[in-house]
OpenMM code with the backbone's topology and positions (N, CA, C; nanometers):
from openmm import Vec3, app, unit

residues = "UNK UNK UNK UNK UNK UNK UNK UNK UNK UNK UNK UNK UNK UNK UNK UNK UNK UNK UNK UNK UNK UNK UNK UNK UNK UNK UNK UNK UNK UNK UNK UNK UNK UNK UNK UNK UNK UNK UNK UNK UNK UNK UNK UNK UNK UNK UNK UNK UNK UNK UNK UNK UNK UNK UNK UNK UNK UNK UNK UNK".split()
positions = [
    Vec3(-22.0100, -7.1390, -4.1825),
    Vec3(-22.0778, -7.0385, -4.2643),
    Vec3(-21.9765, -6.9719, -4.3584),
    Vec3(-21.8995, -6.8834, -4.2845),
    Vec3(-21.8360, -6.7622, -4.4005),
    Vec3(-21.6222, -6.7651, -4.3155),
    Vec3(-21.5964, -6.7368, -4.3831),
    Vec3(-21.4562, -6.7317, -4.3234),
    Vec3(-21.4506, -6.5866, -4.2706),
    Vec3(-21.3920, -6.5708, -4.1367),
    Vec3(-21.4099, -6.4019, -4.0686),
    Vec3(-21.2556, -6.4109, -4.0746),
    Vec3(-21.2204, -6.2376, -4.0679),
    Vec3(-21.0864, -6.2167, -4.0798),
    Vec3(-21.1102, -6.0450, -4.0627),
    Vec3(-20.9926, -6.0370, -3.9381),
    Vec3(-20.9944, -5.9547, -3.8664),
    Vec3(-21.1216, -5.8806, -3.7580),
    Vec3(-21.2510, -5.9853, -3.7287),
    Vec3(-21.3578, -5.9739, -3.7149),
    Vec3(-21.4656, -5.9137, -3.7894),
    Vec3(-21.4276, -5.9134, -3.9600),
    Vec3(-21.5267, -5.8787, -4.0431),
    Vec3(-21.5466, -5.9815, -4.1315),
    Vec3(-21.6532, -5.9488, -4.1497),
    Vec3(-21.6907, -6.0586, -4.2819),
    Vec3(-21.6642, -6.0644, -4.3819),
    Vec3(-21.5778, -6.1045, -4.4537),
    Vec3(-21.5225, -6.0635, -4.6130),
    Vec3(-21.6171, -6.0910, -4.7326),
    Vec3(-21.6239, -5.9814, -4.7674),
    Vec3(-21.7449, -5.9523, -4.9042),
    Vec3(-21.6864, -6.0330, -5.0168),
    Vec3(-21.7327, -6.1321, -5.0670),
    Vec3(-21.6736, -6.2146, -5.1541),
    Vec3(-21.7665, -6.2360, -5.3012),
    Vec3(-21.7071, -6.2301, -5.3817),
    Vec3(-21.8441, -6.2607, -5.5089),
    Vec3(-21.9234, -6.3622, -5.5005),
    Vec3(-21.9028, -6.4452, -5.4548),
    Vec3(-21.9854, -6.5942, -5.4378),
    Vec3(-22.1306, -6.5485, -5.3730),
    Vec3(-22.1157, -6.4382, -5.3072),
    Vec3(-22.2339, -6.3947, -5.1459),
    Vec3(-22.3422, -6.3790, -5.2343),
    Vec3(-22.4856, -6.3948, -5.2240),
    Vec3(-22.5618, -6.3707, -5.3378),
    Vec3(-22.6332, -6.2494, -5.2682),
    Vec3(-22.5820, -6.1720, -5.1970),
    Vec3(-22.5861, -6.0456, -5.1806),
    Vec3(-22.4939, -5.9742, -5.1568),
    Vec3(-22.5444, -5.8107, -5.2233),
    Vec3(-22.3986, -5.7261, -5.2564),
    Vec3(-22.4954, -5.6421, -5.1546),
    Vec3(-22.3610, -5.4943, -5.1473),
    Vec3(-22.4024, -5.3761, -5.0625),
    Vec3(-22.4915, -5.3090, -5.1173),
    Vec3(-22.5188, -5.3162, -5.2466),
    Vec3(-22.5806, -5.2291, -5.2875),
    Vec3(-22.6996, -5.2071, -5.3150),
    Vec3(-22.7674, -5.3539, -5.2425),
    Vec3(-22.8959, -5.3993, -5.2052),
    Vec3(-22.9885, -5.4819, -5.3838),
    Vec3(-22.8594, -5.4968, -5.4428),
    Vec3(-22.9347, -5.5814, -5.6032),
    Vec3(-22.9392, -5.7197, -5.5377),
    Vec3(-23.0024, -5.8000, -5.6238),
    Vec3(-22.9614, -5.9794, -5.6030),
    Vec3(-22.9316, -6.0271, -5.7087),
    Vec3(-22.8278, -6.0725, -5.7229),
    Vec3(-22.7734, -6.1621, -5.8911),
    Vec3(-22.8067, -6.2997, -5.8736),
    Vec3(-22.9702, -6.3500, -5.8882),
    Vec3(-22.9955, -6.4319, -5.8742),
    Vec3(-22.9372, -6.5598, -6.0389),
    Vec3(-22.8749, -6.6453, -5.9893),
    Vec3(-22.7887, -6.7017, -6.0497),
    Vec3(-22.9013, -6.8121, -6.1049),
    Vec3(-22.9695, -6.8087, -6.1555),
    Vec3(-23.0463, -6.9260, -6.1874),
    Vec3(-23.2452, -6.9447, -6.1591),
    Vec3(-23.2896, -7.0374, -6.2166),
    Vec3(-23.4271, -7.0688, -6.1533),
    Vec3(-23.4519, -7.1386, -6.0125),
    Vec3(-23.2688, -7.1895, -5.9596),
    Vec3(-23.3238, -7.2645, -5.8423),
    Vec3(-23.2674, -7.1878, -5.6998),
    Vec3(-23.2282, -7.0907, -5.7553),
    Vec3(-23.1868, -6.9812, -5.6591),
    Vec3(-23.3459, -6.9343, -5.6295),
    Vec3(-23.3832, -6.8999, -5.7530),
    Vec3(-23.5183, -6.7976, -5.7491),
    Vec3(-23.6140, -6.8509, -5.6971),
    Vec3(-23.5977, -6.9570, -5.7277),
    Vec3(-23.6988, -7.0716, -5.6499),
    Vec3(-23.7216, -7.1053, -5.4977),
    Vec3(-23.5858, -7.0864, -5.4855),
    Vec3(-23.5546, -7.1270, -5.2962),
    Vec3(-23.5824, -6.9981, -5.2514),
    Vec3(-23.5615, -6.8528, -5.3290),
    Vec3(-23.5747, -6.7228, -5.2219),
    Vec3(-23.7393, -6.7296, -5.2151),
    Vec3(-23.8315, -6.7680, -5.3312),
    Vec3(-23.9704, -6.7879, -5.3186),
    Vec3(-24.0164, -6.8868, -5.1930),
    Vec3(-23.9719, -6.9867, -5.2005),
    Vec3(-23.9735, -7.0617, -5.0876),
    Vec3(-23.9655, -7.0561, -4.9801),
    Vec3(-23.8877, -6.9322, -4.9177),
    Vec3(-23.8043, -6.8631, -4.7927),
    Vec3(-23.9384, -6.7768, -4.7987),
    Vec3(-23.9590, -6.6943, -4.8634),
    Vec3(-24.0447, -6.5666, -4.8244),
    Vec3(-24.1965, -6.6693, -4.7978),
    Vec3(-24.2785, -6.7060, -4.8746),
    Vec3(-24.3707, -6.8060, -4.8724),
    Vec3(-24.3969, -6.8839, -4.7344),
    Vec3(-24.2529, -6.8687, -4.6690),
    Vec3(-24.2479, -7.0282, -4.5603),
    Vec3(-24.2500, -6.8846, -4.4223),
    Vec3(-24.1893, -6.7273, -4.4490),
    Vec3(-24.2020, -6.6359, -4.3158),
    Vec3(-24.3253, -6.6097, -4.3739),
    Vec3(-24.4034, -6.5567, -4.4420),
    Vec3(-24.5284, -6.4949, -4.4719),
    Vec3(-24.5470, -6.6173, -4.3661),
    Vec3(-24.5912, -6.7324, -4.4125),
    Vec3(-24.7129, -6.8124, -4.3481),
    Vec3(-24.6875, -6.8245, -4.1684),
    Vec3(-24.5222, -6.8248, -4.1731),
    Vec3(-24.5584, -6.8565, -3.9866),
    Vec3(-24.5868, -6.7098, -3.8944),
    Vec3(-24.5473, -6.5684, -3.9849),
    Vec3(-24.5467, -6.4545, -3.9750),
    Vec3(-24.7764, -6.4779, -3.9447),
    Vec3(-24.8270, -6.5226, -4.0670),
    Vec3(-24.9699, -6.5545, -4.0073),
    Vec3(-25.0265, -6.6475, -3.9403),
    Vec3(-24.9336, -6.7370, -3.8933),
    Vec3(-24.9713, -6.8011, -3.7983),
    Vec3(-24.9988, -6.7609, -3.6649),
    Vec3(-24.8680, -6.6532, -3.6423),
    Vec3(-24.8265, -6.5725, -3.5054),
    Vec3(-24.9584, -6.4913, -3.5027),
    Vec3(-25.0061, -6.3821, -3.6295),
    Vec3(-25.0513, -6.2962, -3.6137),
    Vec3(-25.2696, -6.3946, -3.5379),
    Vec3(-25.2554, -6.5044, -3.6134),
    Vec3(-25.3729, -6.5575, -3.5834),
    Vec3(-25.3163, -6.6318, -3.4522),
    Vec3(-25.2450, -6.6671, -3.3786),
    Vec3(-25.2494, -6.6876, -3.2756),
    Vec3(-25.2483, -6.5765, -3.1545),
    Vec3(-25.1941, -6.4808, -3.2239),
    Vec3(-25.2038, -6.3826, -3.1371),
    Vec3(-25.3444, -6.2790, -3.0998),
    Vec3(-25.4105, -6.3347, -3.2427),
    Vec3(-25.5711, -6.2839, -3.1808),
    Vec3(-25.6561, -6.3857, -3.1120),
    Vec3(-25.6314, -6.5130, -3.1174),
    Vec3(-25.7234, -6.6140, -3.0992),
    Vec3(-25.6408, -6.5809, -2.9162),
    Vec3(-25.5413, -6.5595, -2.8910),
    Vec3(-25.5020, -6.5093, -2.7494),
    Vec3(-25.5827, -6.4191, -2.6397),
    Vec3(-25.5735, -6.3359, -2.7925),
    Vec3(-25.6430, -6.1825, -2.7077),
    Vec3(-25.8286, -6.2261, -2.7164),
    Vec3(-25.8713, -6.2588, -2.7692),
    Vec3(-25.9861, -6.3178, -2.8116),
    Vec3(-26.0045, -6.4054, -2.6469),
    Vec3(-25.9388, -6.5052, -2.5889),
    Vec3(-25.9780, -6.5952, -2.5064),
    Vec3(-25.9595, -6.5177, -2.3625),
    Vec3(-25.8810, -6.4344, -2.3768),
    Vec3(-25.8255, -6.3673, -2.2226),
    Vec3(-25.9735, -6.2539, -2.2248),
    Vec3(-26.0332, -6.1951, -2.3174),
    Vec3(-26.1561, -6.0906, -2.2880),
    Vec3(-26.2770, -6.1953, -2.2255),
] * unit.nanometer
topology = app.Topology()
chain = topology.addChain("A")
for resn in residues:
    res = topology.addResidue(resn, chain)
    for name in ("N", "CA", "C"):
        topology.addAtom(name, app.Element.getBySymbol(name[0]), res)
């Protein structure tokens, strides 16, 4: 992953996140893949939530 030193993580410009909570999204295929990421937890985030009623649903 990241090179550690002294047991911290060294903040490096490359990181495509800073402290200060911006994103310097470097491109369309950066922007593309963070769409992709959020898109891919939304859906298993509703998968859980519909499995978790179809749960409670079978145990009543």
């Amino acid at each position: 992953m990241g090179d550690v030193e002294d047991g911290l993580p060294r903040s490096s410009s490359t990181s495509p996140f800073r402290p200060s909570g911006t994103f310097p999204l470097r491109g369309k295929g950066v922007q593309r893949l963070l769409w992709f990421v959020g898109l891919y937890c939304a859906s298993v985030a509703a998968l859980g939530v519909v499995a978790f009623v179809i749960r409670l649903a079978l145990r009543s």
